[in-house]
C-alpha positions as CSV (number, residue, x, y, z in Angstrom):
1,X,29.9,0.2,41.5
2,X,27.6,3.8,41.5
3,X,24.0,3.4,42.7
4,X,23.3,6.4,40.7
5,X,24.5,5.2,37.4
6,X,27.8,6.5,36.0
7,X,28.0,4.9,32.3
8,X,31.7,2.9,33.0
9,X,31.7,1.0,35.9
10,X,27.7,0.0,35.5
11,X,28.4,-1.3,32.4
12,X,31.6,-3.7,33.1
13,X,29.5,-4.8,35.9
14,X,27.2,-6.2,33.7
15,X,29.7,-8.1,31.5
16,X,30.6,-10.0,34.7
17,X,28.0,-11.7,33.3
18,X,29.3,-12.1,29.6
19,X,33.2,-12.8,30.2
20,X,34.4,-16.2,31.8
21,X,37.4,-18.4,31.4
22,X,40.9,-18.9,33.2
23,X,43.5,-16.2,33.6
24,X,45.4,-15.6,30.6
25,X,48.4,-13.6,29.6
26,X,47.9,-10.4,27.6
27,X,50.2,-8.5,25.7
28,X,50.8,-6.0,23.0
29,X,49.7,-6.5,19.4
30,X,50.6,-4.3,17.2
31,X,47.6,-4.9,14.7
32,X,45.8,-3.1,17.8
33,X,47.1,0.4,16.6
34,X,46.6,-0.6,12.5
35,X,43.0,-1.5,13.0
36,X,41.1,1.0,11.0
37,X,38.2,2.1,13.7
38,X,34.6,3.7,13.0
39,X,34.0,7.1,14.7
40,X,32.5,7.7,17.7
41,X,29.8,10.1,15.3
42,X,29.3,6.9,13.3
43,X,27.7,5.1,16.4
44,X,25.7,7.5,18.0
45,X,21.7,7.1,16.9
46,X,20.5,9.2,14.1
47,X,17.6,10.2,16.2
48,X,19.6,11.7,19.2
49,X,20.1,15.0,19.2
50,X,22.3,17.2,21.4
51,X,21.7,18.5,24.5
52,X,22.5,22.1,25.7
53,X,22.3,23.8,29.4
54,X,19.5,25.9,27.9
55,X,17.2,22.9,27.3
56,X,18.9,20.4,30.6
57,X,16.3,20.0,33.0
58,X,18.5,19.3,35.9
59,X,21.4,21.9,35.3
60,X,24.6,21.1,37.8
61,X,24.3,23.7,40.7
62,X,27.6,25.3,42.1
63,X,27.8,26.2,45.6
64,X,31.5,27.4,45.8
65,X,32.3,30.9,45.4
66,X,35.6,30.0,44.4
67,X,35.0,28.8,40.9
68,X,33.2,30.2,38.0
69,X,30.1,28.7,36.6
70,X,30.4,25.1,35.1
71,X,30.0,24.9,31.1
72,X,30.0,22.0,28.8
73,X,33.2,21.4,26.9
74,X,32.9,22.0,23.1
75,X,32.5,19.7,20.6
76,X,35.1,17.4,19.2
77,X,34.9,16.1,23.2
78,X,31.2,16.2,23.8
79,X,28.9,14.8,21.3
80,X,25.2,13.2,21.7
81,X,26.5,9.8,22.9
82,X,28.0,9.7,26.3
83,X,31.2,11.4,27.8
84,X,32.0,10.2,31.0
85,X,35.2,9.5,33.8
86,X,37.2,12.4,32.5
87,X,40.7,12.4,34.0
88,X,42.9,15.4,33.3
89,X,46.7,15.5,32.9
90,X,47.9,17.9,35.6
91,X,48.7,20.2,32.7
92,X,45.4,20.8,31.9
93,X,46.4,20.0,28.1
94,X,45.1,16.2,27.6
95,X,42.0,14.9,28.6
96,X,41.1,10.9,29.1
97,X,37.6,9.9,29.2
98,X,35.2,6.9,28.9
99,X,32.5,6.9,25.7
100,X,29.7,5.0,24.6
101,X,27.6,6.6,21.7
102,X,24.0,5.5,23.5
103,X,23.9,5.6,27.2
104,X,20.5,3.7,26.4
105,X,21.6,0.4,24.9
106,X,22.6,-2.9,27.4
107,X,26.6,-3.5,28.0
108,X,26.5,-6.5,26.0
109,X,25.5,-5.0,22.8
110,X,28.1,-2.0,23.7
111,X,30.6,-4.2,24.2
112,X,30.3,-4.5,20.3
113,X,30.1,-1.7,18.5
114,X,33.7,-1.1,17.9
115,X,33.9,2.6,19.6
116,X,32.7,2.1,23.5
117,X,36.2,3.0,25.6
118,X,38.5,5.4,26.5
119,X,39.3,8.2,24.4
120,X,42.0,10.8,24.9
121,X,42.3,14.3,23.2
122,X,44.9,16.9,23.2
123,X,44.6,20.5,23.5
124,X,46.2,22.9,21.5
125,X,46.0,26.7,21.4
126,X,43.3,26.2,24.0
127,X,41.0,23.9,20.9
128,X,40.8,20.2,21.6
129,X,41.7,18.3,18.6
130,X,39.5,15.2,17.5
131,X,39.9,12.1,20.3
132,X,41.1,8.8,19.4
133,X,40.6,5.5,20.9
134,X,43.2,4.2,23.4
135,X,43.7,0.7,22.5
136,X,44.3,-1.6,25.6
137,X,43.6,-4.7,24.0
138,X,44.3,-7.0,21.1
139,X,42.4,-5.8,17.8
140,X,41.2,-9.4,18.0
141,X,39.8,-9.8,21.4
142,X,36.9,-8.3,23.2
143,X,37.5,-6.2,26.5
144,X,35.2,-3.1,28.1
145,X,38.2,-0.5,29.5
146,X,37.0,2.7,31.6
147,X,37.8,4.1,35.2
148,X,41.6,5.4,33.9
149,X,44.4,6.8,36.0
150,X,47.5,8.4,33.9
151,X,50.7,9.2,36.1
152,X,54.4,8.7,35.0
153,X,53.7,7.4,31.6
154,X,51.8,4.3,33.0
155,X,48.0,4.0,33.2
156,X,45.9,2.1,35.7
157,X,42.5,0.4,34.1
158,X,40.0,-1.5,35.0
159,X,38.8,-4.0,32.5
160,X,36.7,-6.7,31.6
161,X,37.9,-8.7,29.3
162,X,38.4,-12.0,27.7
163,X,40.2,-14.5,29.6
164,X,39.2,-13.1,32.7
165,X,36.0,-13.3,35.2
166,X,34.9,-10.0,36.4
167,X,36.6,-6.8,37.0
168,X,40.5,-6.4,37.2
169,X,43.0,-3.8,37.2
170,X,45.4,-3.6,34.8
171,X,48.4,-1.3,33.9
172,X,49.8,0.0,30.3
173,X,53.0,1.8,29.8
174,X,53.2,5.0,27.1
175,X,55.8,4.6,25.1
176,X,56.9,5.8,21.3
177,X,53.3,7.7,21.0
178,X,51.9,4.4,21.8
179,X,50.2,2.8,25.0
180,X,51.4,-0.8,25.5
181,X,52.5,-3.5,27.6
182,X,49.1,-4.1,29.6
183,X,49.2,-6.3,32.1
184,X,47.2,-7.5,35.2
185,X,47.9,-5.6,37.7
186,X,44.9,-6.5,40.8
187,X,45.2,-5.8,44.4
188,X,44.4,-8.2,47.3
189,X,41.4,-9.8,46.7
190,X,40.2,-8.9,50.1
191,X,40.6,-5.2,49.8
192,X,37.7,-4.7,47.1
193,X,39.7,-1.7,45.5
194,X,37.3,0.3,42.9
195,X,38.2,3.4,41.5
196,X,41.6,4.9,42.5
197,X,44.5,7.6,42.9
198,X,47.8,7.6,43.6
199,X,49.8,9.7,45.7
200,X,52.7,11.5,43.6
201,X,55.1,9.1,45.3
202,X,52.9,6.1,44.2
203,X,53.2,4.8,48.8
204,X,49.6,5.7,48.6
205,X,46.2,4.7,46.8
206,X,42.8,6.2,47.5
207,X,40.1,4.4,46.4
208,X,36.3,3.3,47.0
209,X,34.4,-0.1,47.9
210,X,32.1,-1.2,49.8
211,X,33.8,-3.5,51.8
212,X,33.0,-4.6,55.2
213,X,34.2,-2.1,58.2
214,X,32.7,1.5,56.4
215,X,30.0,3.7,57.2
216,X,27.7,1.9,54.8
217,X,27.2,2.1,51.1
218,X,30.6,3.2,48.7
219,X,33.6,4.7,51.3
220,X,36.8,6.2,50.6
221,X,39.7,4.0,51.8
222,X,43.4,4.4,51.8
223,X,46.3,1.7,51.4
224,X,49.8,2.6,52.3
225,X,52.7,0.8,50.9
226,X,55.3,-0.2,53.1
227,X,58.0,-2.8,53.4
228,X,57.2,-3.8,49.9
229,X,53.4,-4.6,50.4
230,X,50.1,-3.1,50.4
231,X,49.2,-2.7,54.2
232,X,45.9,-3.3,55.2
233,X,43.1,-0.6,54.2
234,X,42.2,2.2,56.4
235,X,39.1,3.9,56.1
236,X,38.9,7.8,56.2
237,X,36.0,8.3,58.7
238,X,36.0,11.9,58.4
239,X,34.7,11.8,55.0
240,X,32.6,9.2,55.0
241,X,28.6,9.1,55.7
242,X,25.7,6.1,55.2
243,X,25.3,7.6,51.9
244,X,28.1,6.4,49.0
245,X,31.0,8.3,48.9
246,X,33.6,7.4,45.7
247,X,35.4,8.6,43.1
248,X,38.1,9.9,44.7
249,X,41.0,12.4,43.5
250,X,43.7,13.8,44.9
251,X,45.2,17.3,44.3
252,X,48.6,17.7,42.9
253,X,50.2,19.1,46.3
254,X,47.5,16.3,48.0
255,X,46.0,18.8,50.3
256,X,42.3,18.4,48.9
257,X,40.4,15.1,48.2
258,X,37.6,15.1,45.8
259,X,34.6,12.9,45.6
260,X,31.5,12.4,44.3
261,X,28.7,11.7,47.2
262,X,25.0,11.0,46.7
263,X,23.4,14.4,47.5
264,X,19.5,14.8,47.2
265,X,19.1,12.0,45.3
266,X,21.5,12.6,42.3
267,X,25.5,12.8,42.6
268,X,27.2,15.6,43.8
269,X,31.1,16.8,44.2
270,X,32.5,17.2,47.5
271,X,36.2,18.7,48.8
272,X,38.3,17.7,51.8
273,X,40.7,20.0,53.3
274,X,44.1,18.3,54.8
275,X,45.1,20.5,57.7
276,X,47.4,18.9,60.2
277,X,47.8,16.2,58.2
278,X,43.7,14.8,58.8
279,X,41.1,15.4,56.3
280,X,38.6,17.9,57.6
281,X,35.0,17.5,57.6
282,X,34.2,17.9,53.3
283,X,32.4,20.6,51.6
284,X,29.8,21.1,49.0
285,X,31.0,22.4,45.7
286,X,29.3,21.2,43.0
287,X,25.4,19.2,43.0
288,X,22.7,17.9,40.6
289,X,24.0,15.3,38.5
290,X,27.6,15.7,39.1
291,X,30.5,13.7,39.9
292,X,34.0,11.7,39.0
293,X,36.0,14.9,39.5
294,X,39.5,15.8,38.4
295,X,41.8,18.6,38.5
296,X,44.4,20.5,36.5
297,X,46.9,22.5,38.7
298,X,45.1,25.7,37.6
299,X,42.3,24.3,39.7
300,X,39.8,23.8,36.9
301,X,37.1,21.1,37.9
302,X,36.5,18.6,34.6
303,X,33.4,16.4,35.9
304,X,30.9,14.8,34.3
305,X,27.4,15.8,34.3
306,X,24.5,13.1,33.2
307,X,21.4,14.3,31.6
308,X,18.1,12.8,33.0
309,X,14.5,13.3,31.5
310,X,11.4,11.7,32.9
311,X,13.9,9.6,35.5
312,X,15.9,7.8,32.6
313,X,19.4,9.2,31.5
314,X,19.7,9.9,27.9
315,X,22.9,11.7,27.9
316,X,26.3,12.3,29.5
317,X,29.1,15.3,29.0
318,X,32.3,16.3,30.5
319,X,31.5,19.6,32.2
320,X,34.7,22.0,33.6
321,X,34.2,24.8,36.1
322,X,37.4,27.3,36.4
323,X,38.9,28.4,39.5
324,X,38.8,32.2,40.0
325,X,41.7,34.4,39.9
């Protein structure tokens, strides 16, 4: 769905390719959770070596005086593969995000290599403990899971899997420690939903696409849920350009929209004000290799930054910038 790669969605894309066959049921096996699973460490090249901000070629560039400088998150979370589509629990205290150990190597061999998925790690006396695999398939049964959305102990996917063709959403419920109970969960057809957020009252999703009636390239859209259904999208104009806007997140007291915007060539993070109850025309904050933005309610920006060298990426990190007292 990104022009400008960003490792999850670029990757399912290509297993369109990879994964056919009828709709099937899923459901919950427990042998999911007893599989014993390598480490991400165990994946990643021997030749790859981290990256710092000292040796980064194209460092992210802040332009908001409101935040202090972004820094990479420490290791367990960040390693040489690639750390990407970090979503934050409002708490600031558990972190979701999409890894891969070799941002280099074709979806279809990732797709095998037992670690490439979502990850989630807990904080704890301000460390982050070691992540773990979120399992939201079958220990039996191939799928590529990213883009996630936690709220109210469910959690909106996408996947593709096995059983399906192309891209769906799906939901899981979290339950005794555990995420279970996935299940299809896809929008209209016709409204071409990518990456989403929910309003706090769930009567509201903001997502991108591309579908026909934007500005041009990725939007941002809104559905509003009424009388039982999904009305028809509306496109926020104010925020929207030609260039591909996505990505989008909403603030807990949904007064500012985030998204990531193609900016000088590279991805960028933009902010939208709600005044009145319309989005205001969207400001800079952060640029140069930048994007999928989310926030705790201390206002700490968790992003991911990608790595490039000689016009090829060879790494990605979850970056955080923290909101000045």
């Amino acid at each position: 769905m990104k022009k400008v790669t960003f490792v999850a969605l670029i990757h399912m894309m290509v297993c369109l390719l990879l994964l056919t066959g009828c709709l099937l049921p899923t459901h919950r096996d427990e042998s999911s959770y007893d599989t014993i699973l390598p480490s991400r460490e165990s994946k990643i090249p021997a030749n790859a070596s981290k990256i710092s901000p000292e040796n980064d070629l194209y460092p992210p560039v802040l332009h908001s005086t409101d935040y202090e400088d972004p820094i990479p998150l420490p290791s367990p979370i960040n390693t040489a593969g690639g750390e990407d589509s970090a979503f934050i629990m409002p708490d600031g205290q558990t972190l979701y995000f999409f890894f891969t150990p070799d941002v280099q190597v074709p979806a279809e061999q990732q797709l095998f290599d037992g670690v490439t998925g979502i990850y989630v790690s807990q904080q704890v006396n301000n460390t982050w403990n070691t992540p773990t695999r979120v399992m939201l398939q079958d220990s039996d049964t191939l799928s590529l899971d990213g883009c996630a959305f936690v709220q109210n102990n469910v959690m909106w996917f996408c996947s593709a899997r096995e059983g399906y063709t192309g891209i769906h959403w799906f939901t899981a419920k979290y339950r005794n420690e555990r995420w279970t109970d996935w299940v299809n969960a896809d929008f209209d057809p016709s409204y071409d939903v990518g990456e989403l957020h929910f309003s706090l009252n769930e009567t509201e999703v903001y997502f991108h696409s591309g579908r026909s009636g934007g500005k041009g390239g990725l939007d941002i859209w809104v559905l509003h849920y009424r009388d039982g259904v999904w009305q028809t999208p509306v496109n926020i104009e104010s925020v929207n350009t030609a260039e591909n806007e996505g990505w989008p997140f909403l603030s807990q007291d949904e007064n500012e929209l985030w998204f990531t915007r193609t900016y000088l060539g590279s991805p960028a993070i933009f902010r939208s004000i709600k005044r009145n109850e319309t989005w205001q025309s969207p400001e800079l904050i952060l640029s140069q290799f930048a994007g999928e933005s989310s926030l705790d309610t201390d206002g700490t920006i968790y992003f991911t930054h990608h790595f490039y060298e000689n016009n090829e990426m060879i790494e990605a990190d979850i970056y955080c910038a923290k909101k000045k007292a």
